[in-house]
C-alpha positions in Angstrom: 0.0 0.0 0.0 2.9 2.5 0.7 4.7 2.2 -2.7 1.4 2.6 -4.2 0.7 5.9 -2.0 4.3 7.1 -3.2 3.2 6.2 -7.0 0.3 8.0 -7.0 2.2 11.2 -4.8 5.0 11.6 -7.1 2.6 11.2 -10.4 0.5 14.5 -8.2 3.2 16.3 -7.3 4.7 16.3 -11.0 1.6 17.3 -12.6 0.8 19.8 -9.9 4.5 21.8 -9.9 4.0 21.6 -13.7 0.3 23.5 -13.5 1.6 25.8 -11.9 5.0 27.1 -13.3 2.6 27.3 -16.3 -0.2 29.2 -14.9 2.4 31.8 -13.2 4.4 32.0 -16.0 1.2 32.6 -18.8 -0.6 35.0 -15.9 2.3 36.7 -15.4 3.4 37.5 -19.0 -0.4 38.3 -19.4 -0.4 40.6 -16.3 3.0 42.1 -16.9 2.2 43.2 -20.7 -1.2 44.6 -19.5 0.9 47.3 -17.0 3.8 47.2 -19.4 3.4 50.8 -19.9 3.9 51.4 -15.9 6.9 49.1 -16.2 8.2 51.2 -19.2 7.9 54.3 -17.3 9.1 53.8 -14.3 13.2 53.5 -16.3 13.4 49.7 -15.5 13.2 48.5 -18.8 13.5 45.3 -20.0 14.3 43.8 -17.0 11.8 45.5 -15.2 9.4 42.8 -16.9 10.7 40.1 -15.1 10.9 42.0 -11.9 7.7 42.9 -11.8 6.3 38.8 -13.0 8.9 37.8 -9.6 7.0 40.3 -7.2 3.6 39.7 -8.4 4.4 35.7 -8.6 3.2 35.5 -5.2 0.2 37.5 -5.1 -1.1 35.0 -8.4 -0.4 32.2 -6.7 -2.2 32.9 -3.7 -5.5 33.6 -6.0 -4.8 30.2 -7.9 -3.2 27.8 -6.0 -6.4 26.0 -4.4 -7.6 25.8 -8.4 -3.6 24.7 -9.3 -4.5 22.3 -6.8 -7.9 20.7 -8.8 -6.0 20.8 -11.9 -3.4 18.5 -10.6 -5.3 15.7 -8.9 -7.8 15.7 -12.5 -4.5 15.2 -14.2 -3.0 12.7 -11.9 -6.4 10.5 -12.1 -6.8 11.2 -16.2 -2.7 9.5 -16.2 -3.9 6.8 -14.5 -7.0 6.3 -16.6 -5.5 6.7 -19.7 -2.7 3.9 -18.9 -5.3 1.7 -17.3 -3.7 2.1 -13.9 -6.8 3.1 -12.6 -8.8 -0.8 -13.3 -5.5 -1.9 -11.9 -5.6 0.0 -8.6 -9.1 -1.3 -8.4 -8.7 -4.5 -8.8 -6.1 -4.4 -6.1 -8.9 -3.5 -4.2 -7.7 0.5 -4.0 -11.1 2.1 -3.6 -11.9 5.5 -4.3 -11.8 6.1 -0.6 -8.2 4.6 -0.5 -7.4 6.4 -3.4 -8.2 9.1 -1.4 -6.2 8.2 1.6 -3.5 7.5 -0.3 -3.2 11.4 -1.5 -4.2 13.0 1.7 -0.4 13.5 2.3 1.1 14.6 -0.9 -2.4 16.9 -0.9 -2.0 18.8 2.3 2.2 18.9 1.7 1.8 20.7 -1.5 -1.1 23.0 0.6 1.0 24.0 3.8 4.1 24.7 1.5 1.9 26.8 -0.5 0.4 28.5 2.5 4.0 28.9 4.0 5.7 30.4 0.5 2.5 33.0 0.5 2.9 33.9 4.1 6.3 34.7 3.6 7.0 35.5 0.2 3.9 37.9 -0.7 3.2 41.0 1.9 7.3 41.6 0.9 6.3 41.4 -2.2 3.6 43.7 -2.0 5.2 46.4 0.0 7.8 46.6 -2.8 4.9 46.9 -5.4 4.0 49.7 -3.7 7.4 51.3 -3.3 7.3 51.0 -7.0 3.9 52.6 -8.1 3.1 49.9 -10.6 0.5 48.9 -12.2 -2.6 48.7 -9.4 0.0 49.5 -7.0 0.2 52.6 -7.9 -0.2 54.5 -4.3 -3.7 56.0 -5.2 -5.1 53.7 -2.5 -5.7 55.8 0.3 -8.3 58.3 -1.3 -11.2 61.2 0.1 -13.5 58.5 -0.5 -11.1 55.5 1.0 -9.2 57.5 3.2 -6.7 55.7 5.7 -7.5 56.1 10.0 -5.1 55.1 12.6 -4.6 55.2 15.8 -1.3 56.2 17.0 -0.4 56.5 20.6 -3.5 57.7 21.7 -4.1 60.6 18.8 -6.4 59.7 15.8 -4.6 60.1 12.6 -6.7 60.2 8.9 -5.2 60.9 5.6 -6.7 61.0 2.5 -3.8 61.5 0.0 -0.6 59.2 -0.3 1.2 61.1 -3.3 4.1 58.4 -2.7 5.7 55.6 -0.8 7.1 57.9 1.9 4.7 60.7 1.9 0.8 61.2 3.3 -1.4 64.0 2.0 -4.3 65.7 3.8 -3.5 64.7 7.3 -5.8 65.0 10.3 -4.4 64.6 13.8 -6.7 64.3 16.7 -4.3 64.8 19.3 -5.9 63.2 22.8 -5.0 63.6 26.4 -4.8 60.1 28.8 -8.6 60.3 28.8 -9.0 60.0 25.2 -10.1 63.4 25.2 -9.4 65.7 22.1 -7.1 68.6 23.0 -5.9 69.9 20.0 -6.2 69.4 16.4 -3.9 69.6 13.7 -3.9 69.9 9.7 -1.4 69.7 7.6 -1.2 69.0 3.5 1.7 67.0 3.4 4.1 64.7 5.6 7.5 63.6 4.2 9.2 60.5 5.5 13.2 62.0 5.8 16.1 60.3 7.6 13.3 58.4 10.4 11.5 61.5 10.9 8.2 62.5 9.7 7.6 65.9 8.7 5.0 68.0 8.4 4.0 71.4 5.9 1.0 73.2 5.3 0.3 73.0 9.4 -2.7 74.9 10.9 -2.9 73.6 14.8 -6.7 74.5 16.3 -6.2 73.9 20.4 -10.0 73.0 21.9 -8.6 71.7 25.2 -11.4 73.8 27.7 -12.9 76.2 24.7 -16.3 75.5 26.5 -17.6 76.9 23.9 -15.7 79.5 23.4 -15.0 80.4 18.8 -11.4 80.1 18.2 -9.6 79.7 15.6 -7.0 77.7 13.2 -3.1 78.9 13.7 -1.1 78.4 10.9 2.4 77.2 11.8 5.3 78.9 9.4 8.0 76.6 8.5 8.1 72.4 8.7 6.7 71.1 11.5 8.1 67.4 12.6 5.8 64.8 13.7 6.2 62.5 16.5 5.1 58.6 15.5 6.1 55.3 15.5 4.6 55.2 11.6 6.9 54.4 9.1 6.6 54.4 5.2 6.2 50.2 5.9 3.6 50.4 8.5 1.8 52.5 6.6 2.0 50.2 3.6 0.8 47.0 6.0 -2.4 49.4 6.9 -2.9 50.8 3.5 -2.6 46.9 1.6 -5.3 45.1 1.3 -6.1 42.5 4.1 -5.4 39.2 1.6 -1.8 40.5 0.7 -0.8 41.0 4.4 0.5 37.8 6.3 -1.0 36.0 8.7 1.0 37.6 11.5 -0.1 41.2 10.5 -3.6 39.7 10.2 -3.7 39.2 13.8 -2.3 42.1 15.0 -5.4 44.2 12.6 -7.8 42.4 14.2 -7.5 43.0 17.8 -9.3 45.4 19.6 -7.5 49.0 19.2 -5.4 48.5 16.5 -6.5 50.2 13.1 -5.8 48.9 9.5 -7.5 50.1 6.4 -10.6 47.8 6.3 -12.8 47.0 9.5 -11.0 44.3 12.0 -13.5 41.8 10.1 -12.2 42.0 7.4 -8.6 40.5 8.5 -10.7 38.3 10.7 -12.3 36.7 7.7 -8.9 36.6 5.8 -6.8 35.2 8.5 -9.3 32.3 8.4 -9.7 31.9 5.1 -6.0 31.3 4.6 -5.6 28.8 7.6 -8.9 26.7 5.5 -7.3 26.4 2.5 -5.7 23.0 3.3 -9.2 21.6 4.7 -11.0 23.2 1.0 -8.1 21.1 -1.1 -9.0 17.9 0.9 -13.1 18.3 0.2 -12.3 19.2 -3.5 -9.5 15.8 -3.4 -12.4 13.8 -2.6 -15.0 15.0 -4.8 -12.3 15.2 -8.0 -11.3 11.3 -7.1 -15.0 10.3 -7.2 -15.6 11.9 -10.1 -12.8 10.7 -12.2 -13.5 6.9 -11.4 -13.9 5.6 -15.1 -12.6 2.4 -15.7 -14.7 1.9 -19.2 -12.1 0.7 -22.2 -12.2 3.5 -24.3 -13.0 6.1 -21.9 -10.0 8.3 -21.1 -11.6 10.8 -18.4 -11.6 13.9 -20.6 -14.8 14.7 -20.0 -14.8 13.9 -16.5 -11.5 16.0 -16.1 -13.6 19.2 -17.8 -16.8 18.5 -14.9 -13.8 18.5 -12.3 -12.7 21.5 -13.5 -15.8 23.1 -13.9 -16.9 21.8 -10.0 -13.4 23.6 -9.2 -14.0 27.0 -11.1 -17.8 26.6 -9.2 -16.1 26.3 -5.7 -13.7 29.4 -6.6 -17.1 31.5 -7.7 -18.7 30.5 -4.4 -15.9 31.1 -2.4 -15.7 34.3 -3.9 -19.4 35.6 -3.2 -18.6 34.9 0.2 -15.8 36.4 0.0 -16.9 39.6 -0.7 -20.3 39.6 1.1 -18.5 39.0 4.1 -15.4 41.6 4.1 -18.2 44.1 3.1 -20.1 43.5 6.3 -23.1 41.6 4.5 -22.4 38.2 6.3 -20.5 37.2 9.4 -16.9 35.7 9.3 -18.1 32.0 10.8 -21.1 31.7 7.8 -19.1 32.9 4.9 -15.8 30.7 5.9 -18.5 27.4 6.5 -21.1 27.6 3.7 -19.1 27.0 1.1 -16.3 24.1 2.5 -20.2 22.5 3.9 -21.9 22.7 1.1 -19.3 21.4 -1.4 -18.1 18.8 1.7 -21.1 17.4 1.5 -21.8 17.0 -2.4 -18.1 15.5 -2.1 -19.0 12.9 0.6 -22.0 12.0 -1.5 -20.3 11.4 -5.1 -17.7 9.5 -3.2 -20.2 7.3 -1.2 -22.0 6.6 -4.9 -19.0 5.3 -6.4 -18.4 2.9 -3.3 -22.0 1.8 -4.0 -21.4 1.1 -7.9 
């Protein structure tokens, strides 16, 4: 049984690492000639191309690799048909549901590596993007009708401009005293990130600390003022990113209590657990691609079978999806929209693969 587990793993593992050079590498090329204006203007060149394919390499995969994931296991079961390893494996008595067993590990070793190489490999990846203004990287993010809110020791910060990687635009600082109350506040049209130290120009300071009332005024402040924070250009790129391209470590840290990002704390909720559920979706779409592909006929050769499986995959990614977005919106909880989808397409798995035990 082991050598036949290692068969079938090292067929899956070929045909999986070859999906997905090849979807990387024809995405990529695809996504790099689309922004290869960006890339033209920015005085990389021609080498810029292939920076720019390296960087975004991550962010692809993490959108494809559960679907990489489908393609291979269709393609390790439409080898097997096609060279009649499949009636073999069966008449060993290697059932579906062994079949299954037998790829559990070489399934969940090819997710946790994927989950580890995105965790690692793409919020770097996507702070550099930024850095370099390409293509929807472009630092246009934080906008007057997406503007960026933090908290920062104790004062309330919200910008609505980020011209570039080191610089804010239309800042508002709510200064506070220890009892949260506002005591002074402060505009200012740009802040410049120079030799660790922010600083500020275009400063009017209104104080409100005990105005009871009382009319005053806005006091412009001649001169650069400098502004004390523990901000830097990359924390500002970790709350500015969107939650899916941040790590799992930053995802935590956004969604406790008190700590701001640029999307509600659900949001990185529903992301941080959407990433750790990616091994458990792979395994429910395992079982319901080895039931499906369980055609032993002598001149079938599972092509058609392989094209349901990945239509049942391109389904789950739809789903998913919806979910997806009804859930970082606010439209659905984080618990619902992480469930439905791995219940409902657990279940129609559990089903095909109990009707091809009864056949």
């Amino acid at each position: 049984m082991l050598k036949f587990g290692l068969y079938l793993s090292r067929i899956f593992m070929a045909r999986w690492l070859m999906v997905v050079f090849g979807f990387l590498l024809l995405i990529g090329l695809l996504d790099s000639l689309a922004n290869g204006g960006d890339i033209v203007a920015s005085g990389e060149g021609f080498k810029g191309t292939f920076r720019y394919m390296a960087l975004r390499a991550p962010v692809i995969f993490d959108r494809i690799f559960v679907f990489t994931l489908v393609v291979g296991i269709l393609l390790t079961f439409g080898t097997l048909i096609r060279q009649h390893e499949l009636v073999a494996l069966l008449g060993f008595g290697i059932s579906a549901t062994r079949q299954v067993l037998l790829l559990i590990p070489a399934v969940l070793i090819a997710s946790l590596t994927s989950l580890t190489f995105i965790d690692y490999a793409m919020a770097p990846a996507v702070r550099e993007l930024q850095a370099w203004g390409i293509g929807e990287y472009k630092v246009k993010n934080v906008t007057p009708n997406n503007p960026l809110w933090l908290e920062d020791g104790g004062d309330i910060v919200r910008a609505t401009a980020r011209p570039t990687y080191e610089s804010l635009g239309d800042l508002q600082i709510f200064e506070r005293d220890d009892l949260g109350e506002v005591e002074a506040i402060v505009w200012a049209k740009s802040a410049v990130y120079n030799d660790g130290t922010w600083l500020l120009s275009g400063v009017r300071e209104l104080p409100v600390m005990d105005a009871d009332g009382e009319p005053r005024r806005a006091r412009a402040v001649s001169g650069e003022m400098a502004w004390t924070t523990e901000q830097t250009p990359k924390s500002i790129a970790r709350l500015a990113a969107e939650p899916r391209d941040l790590s799992l470590s930053e995802m935590r840290r956004f969604m406790r209590p008190g700590n701001s990002g640029a999307k509600p704390s659900f949001a990185y909720s529903f992301w941080h657990a959407h990433r750790l559920t990616r091994p458990l979706a792979a395994l429910i779409l395992l079982v319901a691609c080895a039931a499906l592909m369980q055609r032993t006929g002598r001149e079938d050769n599972g092509d058609k079978t392989l094209i349901i499986g990945l239509a049942l995959g391109f389904l789950f990614l739809v789903v998913d999806g919806a979910m997806a977005t009804f859930a970082t919106s606010g439209g659905l909880g984080v618990a619902p929209a992480i469930v439905m989808p791995l219940a409902v397409f657990g279940l129609f798995a559990a089903f095909l693969l109990t009707r091809t035990e009864a056949l």
